[in-house]
C-alpha positions as CSV (number, residue, x, y, z in Angstrom):
1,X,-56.8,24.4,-3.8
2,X,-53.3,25.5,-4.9
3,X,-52.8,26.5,-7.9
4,X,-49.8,24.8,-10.5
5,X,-47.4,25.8,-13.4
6,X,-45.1,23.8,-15.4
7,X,-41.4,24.3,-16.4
8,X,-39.4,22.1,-19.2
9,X,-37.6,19.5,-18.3
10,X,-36.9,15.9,-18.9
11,X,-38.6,15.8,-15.1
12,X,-40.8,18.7,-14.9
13,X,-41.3,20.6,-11.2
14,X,-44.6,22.2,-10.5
15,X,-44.5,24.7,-8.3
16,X,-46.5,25.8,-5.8
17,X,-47.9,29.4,-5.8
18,X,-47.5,30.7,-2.6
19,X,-45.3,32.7,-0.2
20,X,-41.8,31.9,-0.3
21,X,-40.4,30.9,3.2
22,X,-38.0,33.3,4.4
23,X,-34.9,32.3,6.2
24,X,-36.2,33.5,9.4
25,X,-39.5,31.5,9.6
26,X,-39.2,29.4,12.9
27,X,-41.8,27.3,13.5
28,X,-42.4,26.9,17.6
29,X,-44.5,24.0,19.1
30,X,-44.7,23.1,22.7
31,X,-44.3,19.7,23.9
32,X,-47.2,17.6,24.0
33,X,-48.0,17.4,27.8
34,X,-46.9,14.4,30.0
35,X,-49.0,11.4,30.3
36,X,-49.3,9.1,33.1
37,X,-49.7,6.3,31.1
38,X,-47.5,3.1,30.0
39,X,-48.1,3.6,26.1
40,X,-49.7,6.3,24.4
41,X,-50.6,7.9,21.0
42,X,-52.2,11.0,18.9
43,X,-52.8,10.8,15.4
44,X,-54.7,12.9,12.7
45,X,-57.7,11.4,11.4
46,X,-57.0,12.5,8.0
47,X,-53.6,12.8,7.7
48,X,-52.4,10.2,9.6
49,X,-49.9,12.3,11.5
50,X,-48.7,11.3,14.5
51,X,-48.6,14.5,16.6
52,X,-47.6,12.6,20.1
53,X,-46.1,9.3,21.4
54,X,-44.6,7.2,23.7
55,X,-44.0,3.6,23.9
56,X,-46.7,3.2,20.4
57,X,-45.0,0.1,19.1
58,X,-44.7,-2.0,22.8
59,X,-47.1,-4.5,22.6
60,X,-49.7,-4.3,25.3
61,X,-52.5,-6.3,26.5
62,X,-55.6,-4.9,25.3
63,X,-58.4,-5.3,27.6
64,X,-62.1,-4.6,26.3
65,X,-60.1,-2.3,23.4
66,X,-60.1,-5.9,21.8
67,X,-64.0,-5.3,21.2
68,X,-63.2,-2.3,18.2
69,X,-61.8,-5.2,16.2
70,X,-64.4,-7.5,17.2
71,X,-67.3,-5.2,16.3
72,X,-64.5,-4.2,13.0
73,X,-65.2,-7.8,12.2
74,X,-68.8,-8.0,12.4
75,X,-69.2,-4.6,10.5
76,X,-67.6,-6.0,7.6
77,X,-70.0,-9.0,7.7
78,X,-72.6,-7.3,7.3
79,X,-71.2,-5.1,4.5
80,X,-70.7,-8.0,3.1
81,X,-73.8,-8.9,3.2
82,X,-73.3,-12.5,5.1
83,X,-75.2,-11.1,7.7
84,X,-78.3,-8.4,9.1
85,X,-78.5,-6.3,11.9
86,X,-81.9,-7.9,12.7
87,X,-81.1,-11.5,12.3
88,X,-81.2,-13.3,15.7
89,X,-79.0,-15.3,17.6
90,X,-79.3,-17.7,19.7
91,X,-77.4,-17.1,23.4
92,X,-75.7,-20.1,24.0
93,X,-74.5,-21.4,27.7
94,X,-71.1,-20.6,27.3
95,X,-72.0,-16.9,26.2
96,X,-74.3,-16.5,29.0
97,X,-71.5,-17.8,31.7
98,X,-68.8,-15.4,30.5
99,X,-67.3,-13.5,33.2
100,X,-66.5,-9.8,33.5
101,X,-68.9,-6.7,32.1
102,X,-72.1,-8.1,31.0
103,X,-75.4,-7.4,29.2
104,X,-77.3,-9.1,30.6
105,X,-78.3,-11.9,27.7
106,X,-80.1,-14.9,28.5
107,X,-79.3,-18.6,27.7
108,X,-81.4,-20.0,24.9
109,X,-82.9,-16.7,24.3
110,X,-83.0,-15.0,20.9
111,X,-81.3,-11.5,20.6
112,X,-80.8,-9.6,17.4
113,X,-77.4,-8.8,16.0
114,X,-78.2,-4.9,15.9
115,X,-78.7,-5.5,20.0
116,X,-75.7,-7.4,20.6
117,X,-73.4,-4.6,18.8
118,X,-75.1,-2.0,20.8
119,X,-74.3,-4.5,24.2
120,X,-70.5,-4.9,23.2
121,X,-70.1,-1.5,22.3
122,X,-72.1,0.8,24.9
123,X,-72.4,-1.8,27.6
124,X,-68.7,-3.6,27.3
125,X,-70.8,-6.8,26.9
126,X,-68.5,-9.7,26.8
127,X,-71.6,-12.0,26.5
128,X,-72.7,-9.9,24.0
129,X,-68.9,-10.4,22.7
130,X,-69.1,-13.7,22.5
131,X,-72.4,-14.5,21.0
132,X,-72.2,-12.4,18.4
133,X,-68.3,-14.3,17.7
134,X,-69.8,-17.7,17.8
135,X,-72.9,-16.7,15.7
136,X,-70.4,-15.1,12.8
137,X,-67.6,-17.9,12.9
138,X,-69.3,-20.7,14.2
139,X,-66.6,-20.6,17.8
140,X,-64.7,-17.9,19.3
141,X,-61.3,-19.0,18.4
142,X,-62.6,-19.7,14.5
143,X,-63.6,-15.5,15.1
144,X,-60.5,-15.0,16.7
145,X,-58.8,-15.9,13.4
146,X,-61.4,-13.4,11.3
147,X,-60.0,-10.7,13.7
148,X,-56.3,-11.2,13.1
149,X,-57.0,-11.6,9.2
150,X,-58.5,-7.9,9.2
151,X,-55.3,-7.0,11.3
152,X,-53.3,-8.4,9.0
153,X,-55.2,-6.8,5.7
154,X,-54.6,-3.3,8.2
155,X,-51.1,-3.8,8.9
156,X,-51.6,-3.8,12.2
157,X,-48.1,-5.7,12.5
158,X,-48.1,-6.0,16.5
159,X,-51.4,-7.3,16.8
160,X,-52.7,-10.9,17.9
161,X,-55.9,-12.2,19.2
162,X,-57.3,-14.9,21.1
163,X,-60.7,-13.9,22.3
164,X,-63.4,-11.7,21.1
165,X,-63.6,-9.5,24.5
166,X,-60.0,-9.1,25.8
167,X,-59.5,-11.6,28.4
168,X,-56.0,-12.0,29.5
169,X,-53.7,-14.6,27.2
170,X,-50.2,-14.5,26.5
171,X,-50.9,-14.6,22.8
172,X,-53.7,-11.9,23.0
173,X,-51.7,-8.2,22.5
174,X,-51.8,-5.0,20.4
175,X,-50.0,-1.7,20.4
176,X,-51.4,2.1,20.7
177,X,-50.5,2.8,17.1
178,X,-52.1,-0.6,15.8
179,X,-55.5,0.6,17.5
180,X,-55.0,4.2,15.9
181,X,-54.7,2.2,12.9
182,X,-57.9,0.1,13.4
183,X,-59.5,3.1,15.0
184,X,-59.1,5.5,11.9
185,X,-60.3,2.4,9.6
186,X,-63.4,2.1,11.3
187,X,-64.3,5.4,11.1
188,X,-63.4,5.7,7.5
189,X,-65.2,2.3,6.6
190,X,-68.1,2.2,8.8
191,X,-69.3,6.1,9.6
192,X,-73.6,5.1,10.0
193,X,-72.4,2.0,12.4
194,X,-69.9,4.3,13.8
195,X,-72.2,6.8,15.3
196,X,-73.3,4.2,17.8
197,X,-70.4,4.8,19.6
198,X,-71.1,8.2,20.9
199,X,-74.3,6.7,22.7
200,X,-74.3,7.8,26.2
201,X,-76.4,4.5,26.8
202,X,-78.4,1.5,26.2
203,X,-81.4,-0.3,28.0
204,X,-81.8,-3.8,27.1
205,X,-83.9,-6.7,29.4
206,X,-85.0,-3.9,31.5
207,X,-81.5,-2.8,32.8
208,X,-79.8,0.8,31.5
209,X,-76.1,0.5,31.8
210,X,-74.0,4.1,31.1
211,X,-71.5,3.8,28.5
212,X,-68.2,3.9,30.3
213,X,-66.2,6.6,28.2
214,X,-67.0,9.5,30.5
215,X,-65.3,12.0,27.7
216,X,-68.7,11.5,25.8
217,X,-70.5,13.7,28.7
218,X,-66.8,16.0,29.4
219,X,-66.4,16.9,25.5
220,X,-68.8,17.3,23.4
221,X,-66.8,17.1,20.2
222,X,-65.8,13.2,21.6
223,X,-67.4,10.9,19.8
224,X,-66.1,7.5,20.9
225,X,-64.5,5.3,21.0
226,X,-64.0,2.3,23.7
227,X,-62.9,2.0,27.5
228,X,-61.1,-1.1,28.9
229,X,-59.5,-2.6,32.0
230,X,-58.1,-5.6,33.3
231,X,-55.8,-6.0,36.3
232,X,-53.0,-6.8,33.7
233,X,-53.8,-4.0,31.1
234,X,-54.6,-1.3,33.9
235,X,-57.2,1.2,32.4
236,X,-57.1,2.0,28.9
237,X,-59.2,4.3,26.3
238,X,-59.4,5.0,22.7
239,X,-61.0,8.3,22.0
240,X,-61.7,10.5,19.0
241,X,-63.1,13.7,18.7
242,X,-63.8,16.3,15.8
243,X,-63.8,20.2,16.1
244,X,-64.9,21.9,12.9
245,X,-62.9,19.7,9.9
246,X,-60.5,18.0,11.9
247,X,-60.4,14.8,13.5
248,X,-58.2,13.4,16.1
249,X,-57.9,9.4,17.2
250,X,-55.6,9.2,20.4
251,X,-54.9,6.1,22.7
252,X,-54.1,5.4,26.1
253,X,-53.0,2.4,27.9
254,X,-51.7,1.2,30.9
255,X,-53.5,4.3,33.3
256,X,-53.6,3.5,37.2
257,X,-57.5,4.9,37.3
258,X,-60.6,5.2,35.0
259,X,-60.5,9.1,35.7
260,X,-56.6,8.9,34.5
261,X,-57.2,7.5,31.0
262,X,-60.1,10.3,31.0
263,X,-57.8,13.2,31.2
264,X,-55.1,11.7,29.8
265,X,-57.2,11.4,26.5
266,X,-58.5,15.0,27.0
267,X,-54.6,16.6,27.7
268,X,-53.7,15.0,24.0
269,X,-56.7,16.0,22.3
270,X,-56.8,19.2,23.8
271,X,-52.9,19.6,22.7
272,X,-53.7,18.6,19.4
273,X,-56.4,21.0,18.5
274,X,-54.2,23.8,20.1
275,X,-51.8,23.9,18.2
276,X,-52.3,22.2,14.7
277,X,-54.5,22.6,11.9
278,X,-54.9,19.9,9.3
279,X,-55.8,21.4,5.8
280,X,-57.4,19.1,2.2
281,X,-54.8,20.6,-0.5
282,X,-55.8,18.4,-2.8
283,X,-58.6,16.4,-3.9
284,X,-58.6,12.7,-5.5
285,X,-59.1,12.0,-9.1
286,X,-58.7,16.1,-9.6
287,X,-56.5,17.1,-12.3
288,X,-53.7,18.6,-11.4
289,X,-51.6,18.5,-14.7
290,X,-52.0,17.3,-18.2
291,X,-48.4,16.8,-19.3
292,X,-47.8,15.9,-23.1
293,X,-47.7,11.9,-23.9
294,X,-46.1,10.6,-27.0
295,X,-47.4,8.1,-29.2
296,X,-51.0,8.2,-28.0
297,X,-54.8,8.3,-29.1
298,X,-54.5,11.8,-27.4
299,X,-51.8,14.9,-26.5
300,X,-52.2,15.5,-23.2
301,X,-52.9,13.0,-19.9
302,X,-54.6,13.7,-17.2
303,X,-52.7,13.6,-13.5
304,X,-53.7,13.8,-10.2
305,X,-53.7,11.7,-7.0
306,X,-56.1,8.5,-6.2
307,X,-56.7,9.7,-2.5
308,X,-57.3,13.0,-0.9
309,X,-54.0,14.7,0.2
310,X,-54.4,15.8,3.9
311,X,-51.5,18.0,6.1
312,X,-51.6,18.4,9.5
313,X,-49.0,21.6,10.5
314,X,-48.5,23.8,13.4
315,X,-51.6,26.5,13.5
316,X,-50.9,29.9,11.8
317,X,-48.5,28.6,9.3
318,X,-50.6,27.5,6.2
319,X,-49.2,30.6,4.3
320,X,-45.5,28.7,4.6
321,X,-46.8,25.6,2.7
322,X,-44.8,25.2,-0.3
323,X,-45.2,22.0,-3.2
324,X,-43.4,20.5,-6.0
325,X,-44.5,17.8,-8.5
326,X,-42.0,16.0,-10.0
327,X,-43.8,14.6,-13.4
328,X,-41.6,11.6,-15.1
329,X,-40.4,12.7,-18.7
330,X,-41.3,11.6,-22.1
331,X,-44.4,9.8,-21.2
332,X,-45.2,7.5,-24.0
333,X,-48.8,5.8,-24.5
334,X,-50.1,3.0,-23.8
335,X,-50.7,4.2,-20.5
336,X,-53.2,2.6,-17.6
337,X,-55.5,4.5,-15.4
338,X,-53.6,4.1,-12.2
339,X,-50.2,4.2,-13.4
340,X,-47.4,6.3,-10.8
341,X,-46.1,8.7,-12.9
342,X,-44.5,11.1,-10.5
343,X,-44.7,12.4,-7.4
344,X,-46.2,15.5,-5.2
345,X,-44.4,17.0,-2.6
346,X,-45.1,19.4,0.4
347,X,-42.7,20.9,2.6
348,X,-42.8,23.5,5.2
349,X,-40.3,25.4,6.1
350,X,-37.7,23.5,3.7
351,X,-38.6,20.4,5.4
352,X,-40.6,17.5,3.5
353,X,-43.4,16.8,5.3
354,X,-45.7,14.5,2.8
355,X,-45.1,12.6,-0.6
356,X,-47.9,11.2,-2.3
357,X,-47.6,9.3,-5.8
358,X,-48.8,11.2,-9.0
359,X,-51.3,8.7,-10.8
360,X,-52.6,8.6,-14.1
361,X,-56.7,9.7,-14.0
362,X,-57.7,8.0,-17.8
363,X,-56.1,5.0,-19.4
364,X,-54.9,6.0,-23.2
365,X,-54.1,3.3,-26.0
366,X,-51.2,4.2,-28.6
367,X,-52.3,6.3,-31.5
368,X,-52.5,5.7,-35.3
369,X,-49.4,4.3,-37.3
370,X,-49.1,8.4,-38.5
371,X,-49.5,9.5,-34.9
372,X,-46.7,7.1,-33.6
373,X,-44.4,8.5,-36.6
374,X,-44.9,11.9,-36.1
375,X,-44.4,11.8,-32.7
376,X,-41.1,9.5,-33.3
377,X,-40.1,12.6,-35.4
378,X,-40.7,15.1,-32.9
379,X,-39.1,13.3,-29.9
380,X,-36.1,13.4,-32.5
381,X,-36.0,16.8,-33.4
382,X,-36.3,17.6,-29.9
């Protein structure tokens, strides 16, 4: 972790300790390679950089991608506690008819919820997709709704759905960098549920059916996520894979060939852990200063940040990191745990890279009636 001093000031700047960046530090990156692909996108797990793009805001049909949010869905329901993997549901007709990929579910039969997930998300089941929706909201479209609220609470602001599975509609649409979003929430969220998606298969009524992300037998550091195709959507795929601490989500849609989105996925990924590192400077609720506060119970308050702070920078170029924190002046109590009280900074190469708000880590209440006059005194004096 990098180490911080202070300097006087009305605002004081903290200042990273590390090497000063000279005015001949050039930092060289290749392109990211070219992708035969309508819309695609490569972020950083942790830091949410996006490290390639094209087209990530054009609002695509989706395919079987729609299933991450549908599974999303169901995750949070049982978090929730409004349902359990090993409650059973009922396969109803219209389930059981559904075209496309199937698992293979029966009509009137009884199949558990931990099943069903394992159908939609290993199998592409959109039987499987559709039980499961009308068993948590009652009918499809009333789950359809349950998906667009999570996508809302994301900000997933080019995002709509229909369907539970990804059949065509007009109204039924999301963008690469709305599915990096929903991507990087479900592994942050759900990581035990999330481990299901590096199965290689699953064997249910007798029939074994290969999960279709071939990266999970090319790469071993790939760990998901979800295939898709329809005639309008072409062939898609959402893939993330992790090499050492870092993590990367990219997406690809609109690929003539299931072998396309394959490499396609690998060129980013393989680009990505090239020739960037991503790096923890900071941890949440560690202090990082305790400026002087006036008027309060106590002297000093404790600063730091509420989340971890991640960077994601060209490889070989740590050392050129440099911080500031910018602390507000004359900080007078009450304060409350949580309050933004500055900022901290990181550039590279005298470029900003990341800001993250500077929160207060401990609530403190105003002090005694002497307290609050002697530091009136002081403040005056000063």
């Amino acid at each position: 972790m990098f180490r911080l001093s202070f300097t006087a000031g009305a605002i004081l700047i903290v200042f990273l300790q590390s090497l000063m960046v000279s005015a001949e530090t050039k930092i060289l990156i290749p392109a990211a390679p070219m992708v035969s692909a309508k819309s695609y996108i490569l972020q950083d797990y942790n830091s949410g950089r996006i490290l390639a793009e094209k087209n990530a805001d054009q609002k695509m049909a989706p395919a079987s991608l729609t299933k991450i949010m549908a599974v999303y869905t169901i995750f949070h329901e049982l978090n929730n506690g409004h349902l359990t993997l090993d409650e059973q549901v009922t396969i109803s007709k219209k389930a059981w008819r559904t075209p496309g990929s199937r698992m293979f579910v029966e009509v009137n039969k009884k199949v558990s919820v931990k099943d069903l997930l394992k159908g939609v998300i290993i199998q592409s089941g959109n039987d499987a997709s559709v039980a499961l929706a009308e068993h948590v909201g009652g009918d499809e479209a009333t789950f359809a709704q349950m998906m667009n609220q999570q996508a809302e609470r994301l900000n997933m602001i080019n995002t709509h759905f229909t369907n539970s599975m990804g059949l065509p509609s007009k109204q039924h649409y999301t963008t690469a960098r709305d599915l990096a979003i929903l991507t990087s929430a479900l592994i942050n969220e759900f990581p035990d549920y999330y481990q299901w998606f590096a199965e290689k298969e699953f064997t249910f009524n007798s029939i074994t059916q290969k999960n279709r992300n071939t990266l999970l037998w090319r790469d071993k550091t790939v760990d998901g996520v979800k295939t898709g195709h329809t005639e309008e959507a072409g062939y898609c795929l959402v893939a993330s894979a992790k090499r050492e601490a870092m993590r990367l989500v990219s997406v690809v849609m609109g690929t003539n060939s299931t072998s396309t989105r394959s490499n396609e996925n690998q060129s980013l990924l393989n680009y990505g852990f090239r020739f960037f590192e991503t790096h923890r400077l900071y941890k949440s609720q560690d202090t990082l200063s305790e400026p002087r506060i006036w008027k309060g119970e106590f002297q000093n308050l404790k600063l730091g940040l509420a989340e971890d702070l991640y960077v994601t920078i060209p490889r070989r170029h740590y050392k050129d990191l440099k911080a500031n924190m910018e602390i507000d002046g004359k900080i007078t109590a009450p304060i409350s745990k949580g309050k933004t009280l500055g900022k901290v900074n990181i550039a590279l190469a005298g470029e900003q890279i990341i800001s993250k708000p500077l929160v207060a880590l401990e609530s403190i209440n105003q002090g005694s009636m002497f307290d609050r006059l002697y530091d009136e005194a002081m403040l005056l004096i000063q």
